[in-house]
N, C-alpha and C positions, 0 to 999 in steps of 0.2 A: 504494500500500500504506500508505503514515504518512499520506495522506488518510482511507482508510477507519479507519485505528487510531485518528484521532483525532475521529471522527466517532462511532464507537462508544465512545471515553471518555467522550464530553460526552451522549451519549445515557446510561449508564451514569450520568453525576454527577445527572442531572435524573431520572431513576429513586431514587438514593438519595437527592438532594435532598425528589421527591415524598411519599417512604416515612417520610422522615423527620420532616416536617410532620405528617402524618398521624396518625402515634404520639406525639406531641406535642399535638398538639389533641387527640386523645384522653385525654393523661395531663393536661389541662388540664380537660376539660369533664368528668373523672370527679369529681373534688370538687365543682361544682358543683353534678352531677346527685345526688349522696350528700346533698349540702345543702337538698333539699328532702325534706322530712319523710313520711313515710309514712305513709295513712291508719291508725288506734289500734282495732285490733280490738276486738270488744264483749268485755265482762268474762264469764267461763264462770263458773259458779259449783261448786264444787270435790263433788265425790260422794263420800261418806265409805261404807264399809262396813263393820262391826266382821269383823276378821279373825281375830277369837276366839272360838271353839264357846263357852268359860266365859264368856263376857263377857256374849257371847247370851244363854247359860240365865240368865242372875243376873237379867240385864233383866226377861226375860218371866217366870220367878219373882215377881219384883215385879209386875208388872201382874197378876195374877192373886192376887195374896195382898193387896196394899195395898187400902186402904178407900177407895172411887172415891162421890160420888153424880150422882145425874142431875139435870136443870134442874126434877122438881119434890122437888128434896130428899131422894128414895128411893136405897137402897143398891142400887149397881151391883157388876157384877161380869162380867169377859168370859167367864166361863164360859158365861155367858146367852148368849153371839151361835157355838156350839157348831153345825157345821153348815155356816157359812161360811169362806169366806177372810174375812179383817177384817185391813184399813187401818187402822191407825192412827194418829192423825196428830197430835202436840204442836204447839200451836200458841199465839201471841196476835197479839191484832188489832195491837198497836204493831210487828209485825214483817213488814217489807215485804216478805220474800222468803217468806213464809208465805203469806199471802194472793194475792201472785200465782201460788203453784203451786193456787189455787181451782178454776180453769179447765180444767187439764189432770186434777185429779182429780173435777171431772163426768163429761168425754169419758172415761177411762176407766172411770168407772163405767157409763156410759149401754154402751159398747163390750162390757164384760165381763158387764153385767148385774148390777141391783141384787139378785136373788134367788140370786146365787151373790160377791155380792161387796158386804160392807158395809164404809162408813168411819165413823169415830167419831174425832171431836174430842178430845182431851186439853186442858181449862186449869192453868193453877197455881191455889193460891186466890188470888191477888191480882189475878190477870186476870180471875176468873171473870164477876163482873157485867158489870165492859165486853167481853169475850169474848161474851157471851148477847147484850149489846146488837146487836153487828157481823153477829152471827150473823141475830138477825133482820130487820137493816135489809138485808142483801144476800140476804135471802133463800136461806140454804145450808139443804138439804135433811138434814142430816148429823144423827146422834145429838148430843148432847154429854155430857161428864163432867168431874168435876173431883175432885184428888186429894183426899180428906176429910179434909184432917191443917191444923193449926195448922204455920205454919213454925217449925222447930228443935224440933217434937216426936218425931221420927225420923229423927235425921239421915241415917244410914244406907239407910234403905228410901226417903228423898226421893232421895237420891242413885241409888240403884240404879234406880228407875221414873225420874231425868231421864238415866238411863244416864251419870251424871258418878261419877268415882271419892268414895268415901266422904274421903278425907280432904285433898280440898278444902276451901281455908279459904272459900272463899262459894258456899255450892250456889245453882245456877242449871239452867237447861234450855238446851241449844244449840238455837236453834231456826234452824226446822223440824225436827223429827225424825217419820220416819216407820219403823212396827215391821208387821210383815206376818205374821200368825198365821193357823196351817192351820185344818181344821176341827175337829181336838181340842187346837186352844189351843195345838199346838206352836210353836215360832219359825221361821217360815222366811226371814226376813231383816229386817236393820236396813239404814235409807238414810237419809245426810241429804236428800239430792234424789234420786228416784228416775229423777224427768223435771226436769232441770236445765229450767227456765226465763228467760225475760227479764222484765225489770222489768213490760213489761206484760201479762205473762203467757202467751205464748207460748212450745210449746218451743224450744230452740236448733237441736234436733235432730228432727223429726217420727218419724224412726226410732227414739227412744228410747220414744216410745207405744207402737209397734208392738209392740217387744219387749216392755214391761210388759203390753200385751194379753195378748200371747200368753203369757206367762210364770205371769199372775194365771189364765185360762183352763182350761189345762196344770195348774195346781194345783185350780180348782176340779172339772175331771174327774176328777184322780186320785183328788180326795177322796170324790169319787160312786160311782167304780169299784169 
């Protein structure tokens, strides 16, 4: 009997000896294993929305009242593109995430169809000559326009058409900004990125096309209906 008792303590000590090791190197090779660094997910680029019906109308008030011309100097106006859905898309060639979303707004255009769905370029004037340049060295199929104001001659309505608050001490454009108008010029939404992209122009998300298809689609039916 105190043979097997003691047979079974020492079995028992080498069970908790084992167990004990074991929780041990474990609590040893977890900082180790914390210490190697973890692959640095790609940067997503942040999707803005305006969340305010006023904010909207102010915007698209401006694009429709401010004095736009086209690349041969004649007075524009979106009332002219009446009929479609219309993309619009602020942009300059110095900004890298502008240009790479180029790609994803062919495919959807080719997708949704150019005869129900036009885009037109927005410049500043200081961009506009190298903006026309860019434009025909990569060959983009796109309208362009550019806002027909001297800067600081309307502070207000520059501000409202780059959708930045009027009293802003340096009016700028956040770009990319893109503005999506029905077929009678109403607003149907502001995006900074519609289709978040990658640097080389791919989306992040291929389902985020989809959705735009289908969304840009959807609107140009109802507008038919």
């Amino acid at each position: 009997m105190t043979r097997h008792n003691g047979t079974h303590a020492l079995a028992m000590r080498f069970i908790l000896s084992a167990g004990l090791a074991f929780i041990c190197h474990g609590a040893i090779a977890a900082p180790l294993d914390a210490g190697v660094p973890s692959p640095t997910p790609p940067p997503v680029q942040r999707v803005t929305r305006t969340d305010s019906p006023a904010e909207l109308a102010r915007h698209i008030t401006a694009l429709h009242t401010a004095p736009f011309k086209d690349t041969a100097g004649q007075p524009f106006r979106f009332d002219s593109l009446k009929g479609k859905i219309v993309w619009v898309n602020q942009w300059a060639h110095w900004c890298a995430p502008c240009v790479a979303e180029f790609r994803v707004m062919r495919q959807v255009q080719k997708q949704v169809g150019a005869d129900k769905l036009e885009i037109v370029l927005v410049s500043r004037p200081r961009d506009w000559e190298k903006d026309q340049a860019y434009v025909k060295e990569h060959d983009l199929p796109w309208r362009q326009v550019v806002l027909d104001l001297p800067p600081g001659t309307s502070r207000d309505l520059y501000a409202d058409v780059s959708m930045n608050p009027p009293e802003q001490t340096a009016i700028g454009t956040a770009f990319p900004m893109s503005t999506f108008l029905g077929r009678d010029g109403e607003g149907l939404r502001f995006d900074r990125h519609p289709v978040p992209v990658t640097q080389g122009g791919d989306p992040q998300n291929p389902h985020d096309v989809d959705i735009l298809v289908r969304t840009l689609t959807e609107w140009a039916v109802r507008a038919r209906g």
